[in-house]
C-alpha positions in Angstrom: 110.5 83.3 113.6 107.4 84.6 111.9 107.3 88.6 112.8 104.3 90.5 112.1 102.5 93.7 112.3 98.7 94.0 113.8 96.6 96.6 112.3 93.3 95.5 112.6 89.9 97.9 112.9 86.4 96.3 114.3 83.5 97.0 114.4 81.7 96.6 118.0 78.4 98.7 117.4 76.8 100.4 114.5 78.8 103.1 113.2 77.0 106.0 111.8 79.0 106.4 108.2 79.1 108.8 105.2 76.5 107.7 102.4 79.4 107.1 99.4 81.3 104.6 102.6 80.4 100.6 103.6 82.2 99.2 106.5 81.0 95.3 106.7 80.7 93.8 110.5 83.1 91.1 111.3 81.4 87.9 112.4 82.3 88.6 115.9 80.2 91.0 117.4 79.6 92.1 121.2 77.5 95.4 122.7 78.5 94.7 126.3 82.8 95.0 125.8 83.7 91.8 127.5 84.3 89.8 124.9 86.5 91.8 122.9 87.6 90.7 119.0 91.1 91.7 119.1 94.2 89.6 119.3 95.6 90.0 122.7 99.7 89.8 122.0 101.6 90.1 119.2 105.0 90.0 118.3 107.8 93.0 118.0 110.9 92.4 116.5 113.9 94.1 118.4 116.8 93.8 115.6 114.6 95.4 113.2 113.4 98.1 115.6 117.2 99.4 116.4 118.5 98.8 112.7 115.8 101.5 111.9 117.2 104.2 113.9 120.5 104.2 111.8 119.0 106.5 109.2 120.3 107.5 105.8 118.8 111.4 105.2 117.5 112.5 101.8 119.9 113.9 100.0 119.7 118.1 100.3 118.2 119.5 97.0 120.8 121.5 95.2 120.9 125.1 95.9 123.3 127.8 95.3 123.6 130.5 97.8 122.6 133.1 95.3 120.3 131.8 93.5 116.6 130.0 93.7 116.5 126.0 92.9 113.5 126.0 90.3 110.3 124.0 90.9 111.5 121.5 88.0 114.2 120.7 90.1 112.0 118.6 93.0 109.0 116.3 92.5 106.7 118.9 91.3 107.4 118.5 88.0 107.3 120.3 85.1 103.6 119.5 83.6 101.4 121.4 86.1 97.5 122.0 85.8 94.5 123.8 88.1 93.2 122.0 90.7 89.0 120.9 90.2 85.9 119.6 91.7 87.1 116.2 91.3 90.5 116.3 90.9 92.9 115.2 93.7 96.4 116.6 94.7 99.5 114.2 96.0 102.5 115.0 97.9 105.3 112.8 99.3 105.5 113.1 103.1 108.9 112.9 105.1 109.6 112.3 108.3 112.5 115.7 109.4 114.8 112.8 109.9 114.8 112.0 106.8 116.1 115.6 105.8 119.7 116.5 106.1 119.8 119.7 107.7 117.9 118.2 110.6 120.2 114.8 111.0 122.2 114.0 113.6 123.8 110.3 113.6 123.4 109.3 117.0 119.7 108.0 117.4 120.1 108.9 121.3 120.6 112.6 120.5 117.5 112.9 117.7 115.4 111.5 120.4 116.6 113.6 123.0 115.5 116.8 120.9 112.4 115.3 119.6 111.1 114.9 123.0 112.4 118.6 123.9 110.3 119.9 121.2 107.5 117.5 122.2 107.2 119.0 125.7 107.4 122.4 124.0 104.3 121.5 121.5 102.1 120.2 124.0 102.8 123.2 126.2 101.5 125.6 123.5 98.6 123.6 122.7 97.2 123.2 126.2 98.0 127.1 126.5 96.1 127.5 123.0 92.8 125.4 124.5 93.0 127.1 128.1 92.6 130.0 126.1 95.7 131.3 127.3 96.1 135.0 125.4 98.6 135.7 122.5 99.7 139.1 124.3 101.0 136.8 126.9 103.8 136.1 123.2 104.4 139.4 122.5 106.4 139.8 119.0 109.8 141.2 119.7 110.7 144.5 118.0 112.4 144.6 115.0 115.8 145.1 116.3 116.0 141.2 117.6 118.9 139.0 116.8 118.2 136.3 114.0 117.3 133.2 115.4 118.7 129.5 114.1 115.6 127.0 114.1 118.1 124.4 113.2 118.4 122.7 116.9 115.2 123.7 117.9 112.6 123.2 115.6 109.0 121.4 116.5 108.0 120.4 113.2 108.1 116.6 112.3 106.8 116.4 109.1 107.6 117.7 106.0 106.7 118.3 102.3 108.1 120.0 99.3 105.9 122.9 97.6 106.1 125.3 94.9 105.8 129.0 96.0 105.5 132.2 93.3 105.4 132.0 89.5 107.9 130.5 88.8 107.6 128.4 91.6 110.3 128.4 93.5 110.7 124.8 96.2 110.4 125.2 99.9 109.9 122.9 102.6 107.1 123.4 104.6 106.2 122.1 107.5 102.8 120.6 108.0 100.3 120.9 110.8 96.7 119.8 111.7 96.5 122.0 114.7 97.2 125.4 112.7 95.2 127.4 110.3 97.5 129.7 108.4 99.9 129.2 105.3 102.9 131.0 105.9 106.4 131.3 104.6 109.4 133.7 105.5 110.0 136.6 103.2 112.1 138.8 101.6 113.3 141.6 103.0 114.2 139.4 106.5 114.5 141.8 108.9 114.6 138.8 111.5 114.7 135.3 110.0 115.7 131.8 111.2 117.6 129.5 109.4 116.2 127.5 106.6 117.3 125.1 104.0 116.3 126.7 101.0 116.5 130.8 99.7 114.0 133.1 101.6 111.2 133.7 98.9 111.0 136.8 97.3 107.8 138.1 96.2 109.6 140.4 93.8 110.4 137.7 91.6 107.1 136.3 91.3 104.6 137.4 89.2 101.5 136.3 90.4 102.0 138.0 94.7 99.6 140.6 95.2 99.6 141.9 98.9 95.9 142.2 100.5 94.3 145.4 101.2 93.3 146.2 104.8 89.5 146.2 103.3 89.8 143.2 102.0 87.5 140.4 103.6 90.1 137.5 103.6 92.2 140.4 106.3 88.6 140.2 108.3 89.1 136.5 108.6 92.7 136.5 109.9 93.1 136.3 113.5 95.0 139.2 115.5 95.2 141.2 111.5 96.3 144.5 111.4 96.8 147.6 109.1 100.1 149.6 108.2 100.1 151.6 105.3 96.4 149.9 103.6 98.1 146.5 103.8 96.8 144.1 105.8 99.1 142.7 108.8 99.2 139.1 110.2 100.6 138.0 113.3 100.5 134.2 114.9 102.2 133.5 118.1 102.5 130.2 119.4 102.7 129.1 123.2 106.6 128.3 122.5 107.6 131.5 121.7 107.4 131.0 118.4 106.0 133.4 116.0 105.4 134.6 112.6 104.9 138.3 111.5 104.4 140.2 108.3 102.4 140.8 105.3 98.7 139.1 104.1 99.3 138.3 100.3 97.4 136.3 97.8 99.9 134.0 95.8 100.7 130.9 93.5 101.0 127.4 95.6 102.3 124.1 93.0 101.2 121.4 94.8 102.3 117.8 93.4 101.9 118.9 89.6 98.6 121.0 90.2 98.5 124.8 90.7 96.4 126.7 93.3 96.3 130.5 92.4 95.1 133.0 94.7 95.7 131.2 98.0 96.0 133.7 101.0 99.3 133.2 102.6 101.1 134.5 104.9 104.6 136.9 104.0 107.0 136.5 106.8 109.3 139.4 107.8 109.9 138.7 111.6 110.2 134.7 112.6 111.4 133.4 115.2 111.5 129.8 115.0 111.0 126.3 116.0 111.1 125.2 112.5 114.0 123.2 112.1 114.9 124.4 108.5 111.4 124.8 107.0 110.4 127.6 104.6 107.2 128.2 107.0 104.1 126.0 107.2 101.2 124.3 106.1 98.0 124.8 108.0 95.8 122.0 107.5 93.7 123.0 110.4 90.1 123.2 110.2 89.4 126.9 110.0 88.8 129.0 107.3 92.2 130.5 106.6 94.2 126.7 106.1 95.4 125.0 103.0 92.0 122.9 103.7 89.6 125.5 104.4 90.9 127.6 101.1 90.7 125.3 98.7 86.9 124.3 100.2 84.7 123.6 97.2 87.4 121.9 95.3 88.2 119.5 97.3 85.2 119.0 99.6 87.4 119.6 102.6 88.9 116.3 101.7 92.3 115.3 102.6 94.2 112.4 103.9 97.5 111.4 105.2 99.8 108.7 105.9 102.8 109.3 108.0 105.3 106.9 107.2 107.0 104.5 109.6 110.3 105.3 111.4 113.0 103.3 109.5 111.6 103.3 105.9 112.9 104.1 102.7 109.4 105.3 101.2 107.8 108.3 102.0 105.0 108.7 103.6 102.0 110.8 101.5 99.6 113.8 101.5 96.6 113.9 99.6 93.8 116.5 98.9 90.3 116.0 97.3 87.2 113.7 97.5 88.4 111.2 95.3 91.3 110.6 97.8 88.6 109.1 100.5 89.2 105.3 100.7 86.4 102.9 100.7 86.5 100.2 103.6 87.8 102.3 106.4 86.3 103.1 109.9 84.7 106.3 109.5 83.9 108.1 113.1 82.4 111.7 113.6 84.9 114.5 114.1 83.5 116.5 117.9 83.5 120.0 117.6 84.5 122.5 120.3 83.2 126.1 119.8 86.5 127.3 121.7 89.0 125.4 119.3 87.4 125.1 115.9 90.3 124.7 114.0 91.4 121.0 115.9 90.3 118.1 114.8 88.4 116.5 118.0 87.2 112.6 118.1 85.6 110.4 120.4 87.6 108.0 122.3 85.3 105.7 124.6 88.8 103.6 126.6 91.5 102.3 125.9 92.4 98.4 125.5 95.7 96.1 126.4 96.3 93.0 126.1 92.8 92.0 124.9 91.0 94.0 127.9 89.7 96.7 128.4 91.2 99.2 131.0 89.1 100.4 133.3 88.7 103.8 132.8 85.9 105.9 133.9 83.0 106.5 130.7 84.0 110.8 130.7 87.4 110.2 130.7 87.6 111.6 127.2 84.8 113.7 127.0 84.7 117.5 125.8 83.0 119.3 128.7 80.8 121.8 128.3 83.1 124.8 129.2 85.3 123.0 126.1 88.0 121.3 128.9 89.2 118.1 128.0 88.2 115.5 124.4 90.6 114.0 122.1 92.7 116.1 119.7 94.5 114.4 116.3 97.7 115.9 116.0 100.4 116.0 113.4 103.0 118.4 115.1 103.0 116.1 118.7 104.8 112.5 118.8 104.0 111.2 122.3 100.2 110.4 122.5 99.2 112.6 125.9 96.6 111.2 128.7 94.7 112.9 131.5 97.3 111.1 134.2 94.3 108.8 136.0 93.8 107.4 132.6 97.9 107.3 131.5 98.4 105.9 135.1 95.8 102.9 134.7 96.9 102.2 131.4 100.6 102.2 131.9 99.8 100.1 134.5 98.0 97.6 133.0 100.7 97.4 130.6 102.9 96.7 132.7 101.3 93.9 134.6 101.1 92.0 131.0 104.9 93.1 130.3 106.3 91.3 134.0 108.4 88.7 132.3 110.3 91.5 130.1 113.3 93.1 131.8 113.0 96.3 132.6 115.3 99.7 132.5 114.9 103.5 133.9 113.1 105.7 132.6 114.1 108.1 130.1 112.9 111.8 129.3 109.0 111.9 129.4 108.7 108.2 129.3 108.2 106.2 132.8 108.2 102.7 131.8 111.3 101.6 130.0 112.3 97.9 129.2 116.0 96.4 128.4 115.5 94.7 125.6 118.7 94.7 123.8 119.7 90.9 124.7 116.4 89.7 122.1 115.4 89.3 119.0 111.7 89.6 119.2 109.6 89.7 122.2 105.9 89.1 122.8 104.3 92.2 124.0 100.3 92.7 124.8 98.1 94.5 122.2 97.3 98.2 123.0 94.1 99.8 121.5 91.9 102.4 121.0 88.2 102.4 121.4 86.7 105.0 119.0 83.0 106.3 119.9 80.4 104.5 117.8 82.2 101.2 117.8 85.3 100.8 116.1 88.5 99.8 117.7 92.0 100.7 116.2 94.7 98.3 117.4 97.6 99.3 116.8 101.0 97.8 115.6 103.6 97.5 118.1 106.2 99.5 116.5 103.8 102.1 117.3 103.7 102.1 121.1 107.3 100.5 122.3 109.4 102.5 120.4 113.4 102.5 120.7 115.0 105.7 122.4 118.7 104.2 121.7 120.9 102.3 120.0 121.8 99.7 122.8 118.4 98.1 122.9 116.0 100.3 125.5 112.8 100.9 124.1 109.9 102.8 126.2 106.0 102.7 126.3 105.4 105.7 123.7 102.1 107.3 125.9 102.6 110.2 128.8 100.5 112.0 130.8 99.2 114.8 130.3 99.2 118.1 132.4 95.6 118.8 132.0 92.1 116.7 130.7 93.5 117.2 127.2 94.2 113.9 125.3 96.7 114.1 122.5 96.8 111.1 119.3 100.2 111.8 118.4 102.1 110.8 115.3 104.2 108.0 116.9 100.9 106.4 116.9 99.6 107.2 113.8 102.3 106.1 111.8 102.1 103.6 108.9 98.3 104.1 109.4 95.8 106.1 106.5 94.0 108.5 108.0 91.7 110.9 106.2 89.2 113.7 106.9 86.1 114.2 105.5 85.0 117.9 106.8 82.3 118.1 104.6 80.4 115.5 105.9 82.4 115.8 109.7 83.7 112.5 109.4 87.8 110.7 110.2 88.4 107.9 108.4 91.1 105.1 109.9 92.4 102.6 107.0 92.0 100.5 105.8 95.3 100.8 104.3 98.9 101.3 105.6 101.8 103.0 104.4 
């Protein structure tokens, strides 16, 4: 039987688009949403979908106990040069189960933890936009026990950086919904567990620590001042947190170096890291990897997360040049009280074909700054006010009657048995972008496996507020890029 994946983007009104993009109108065109140009089933192959849960992790880079694994040793390379106007920076990006110290063998219990640190990421980021205080996080004092992130970390995806001169290889987590680059530092006086040596900045040449007059300590949030060095401090809604020293340092990213990068010097974590070195902000304020390097890359950067079950990696991309030409460019919403989230318009949501009905401010930002449509790297399940989530799971659901169903599991409330086929014909589900476009996506993307035996779940949940959440699950295998110069997201055209 002929299996096949849908990832299809159409154009249903004029899209306002960046002058350097074209995005051509199919032949089938409609203003009023009834007749809507999207297949309405496709097909989802069930063998394929539970042989991809049997993983085989990346082999751990080689690192002694006492001593630093060199930047030559990873995929940086040895021939490195400065980053310009119109160059453009590549990283490969994996999925943590792809990395040994976060692999378990049993499919059951990764999913089981990634939907325990699911619940905790929304949590904090609902906190975040309720503007919930940090004080409520208070740092612990510097007595605390050292914390493992090994079993309880949130972060999902991963690349591999240089850090100092000589670069020396960290993993670092990556994250659209935070602003500052951080990593834990020497000396540890409360650190969780990561993969690789805690970085030094006394063997590297280029660290400098920020004065407390500096203006890059003016521009971090909740900065402080001990001894005339500037102080950082982030606390997530978890209980996370990072605390320590503002310093100005050496990033190899791919082959290119970034000098002078303010970063963040851990000396008190506490962690839901899962192994990781620290992060990558690639949030939309000032003080992220995106924001920082500004002018040379145009606040241009694009990703593609790669599919559950793949060999290939999935990849990270900074700089103008990286903006693809045929996608479906929509303006990026801005909310004064969260600046550094990436907000879209979403118009409804589509299954089978249809449209759900869903009433028109569903998705809206309100004025107060409740509610809209965040893009998120560090959240899985895609989150829904629960009207919405409730009228869309049930539509679903009216479309899926002939499939056998199973109980619920974790967060998810509408489960199928499925072990017993092959493939199975499920309904299209969509997402209608403001201005016109509409992302359907593949199936893998929104009936995902949650064992080994053959259960697989509808991969949306509700959400405990008007927030709406585009997780990763759903953007999987999909390009996405950003264009904050111009305030533009980009879907497509191509997959990964």
């Amino acid at each position: 039987m002929l299996v096949f994946v849908v990832f299809q983007v159409f154009l249903l009104l004029t899209v306002v688009l960046p002058p350097h993009i074209t995005l051509s109108t199919p032949e089938t065109t409609t203003s009023t949403g009834h007749a809507i140009p999207f297949p309405p089933f496709e097909q989802l192959n069930i063998k394929k979908s539970i042989a991809a849960t049997k993983l085989r992790p990346r082999p751990r880079p080689g690192v002694a106990s006492t001593a630093y694994s060199s930047v030559e040793d990873t995929d940086h390379g040895s021939a490195q040069k400065q980053i310009s106007r119109n160059s453009s920076v590549k990283l490969n990006l994996v999925h943590r189960d792809k990395i040994s110290f976060s692999w378990h063998k049993d499919h059951g219990r990764r999913f089981a933890s990634r939907m325990k640190r699911d619940a905790r990421r929304v949590a904090s980021l609902i906190h975040r936009l309720s503007g919930g205080s940090a004080a409520e996080y208070e740092v612990a004092g510097f007595g605390s026990e050292v914390v493992s992130g090994m079993e309880e970390g949130s972060g999902e995806y991963f690349v591999r950086i240089g850090v100092g001169s000589p670069a020396r290889s960290q993993y670092m987590v990556i994250d659209t919904g935070s602003d500052i680059v951080w990593v834990q530092c020497q000396p540890c006086r409360q650190c969780y567990h990561q993969s690789d040596p805690v970085f030094d900045p006394a063997y590297s040449a280029s660290f400098s620590g920020v004065s407390c007059s500096s203006t890059v300590c003016d521009r971090v949030e909740n900065s402080g001042c001990h001894s005339g060095w500037c102080k950082y401090e982030v606390s997530y809604g978890d209980g996370s947190y990072t605390k320590g020293n503002l310093a100005l340092e050496t990033l190899t990213i791919g082959h290119t170096m970034v000098q002078n990068l303010a970063i963040g010097c851990g000396h008190m974590n506490r962690g839901m890291f899962v192994g990781a070195a620290g992060l990558l902000g690639l949030g939309g304020g000032s003080m992220s990897i995106v924001g920082q390097l500004g002018g040379q890359t145009g606040g241009a950067f694009s990703y593609c997360l790669v599919s559950r079950g793949t060999e290939s990696s999935g990849s990270l991309e900074f700089g103008r040049s990286v903006l693809p030409v045929g996608a479906a460019w929509v303006p990026l919403l801005r909310n004064p009280r969260a600046p550094s989230f990436y907000y879209i318009g979403l118009s409804g949501l589509g299954v089978g074909g249809e449209r759900v009905p869903i009433p028109d401010n569903t998705f809206q930002i309100t004025e107060f700054g409740d509610g809209g449509v965040v893009m998120d790297t560090g959240t899985a399940v895609t989150r829904l006010p629960a009207d919405a989530y409730e009228a869309f799971r049930d539509t679903f659901i009216a479309e899926t009657g002939n499939l056998p169903r199973a109980p619920g599991v974790s967060i998810f409330d509408t489960c199928y048995d499925l072990g017993g086929f092959v493939t199975v014909r499920v309904p299209t589900v969509s997402f209608f972008l403001s201005g016109g476009p509409i992302l359907t996506l593949p199936a893998r993307n929104f009936l995902i496996p949650v064992d080994e035996s053959g259960t697989f779940c509808f991969a949306f949940a509700p959400s405990s507020s008007t927030l709406s959440i585009i997780g990763n699950i759903q953007q999987e295998g999909i390009q996405i890029s950003f264009d904050g110069a111009n305030g533009f997201v980009g879907f497509g055209p191509n997959v990964c």
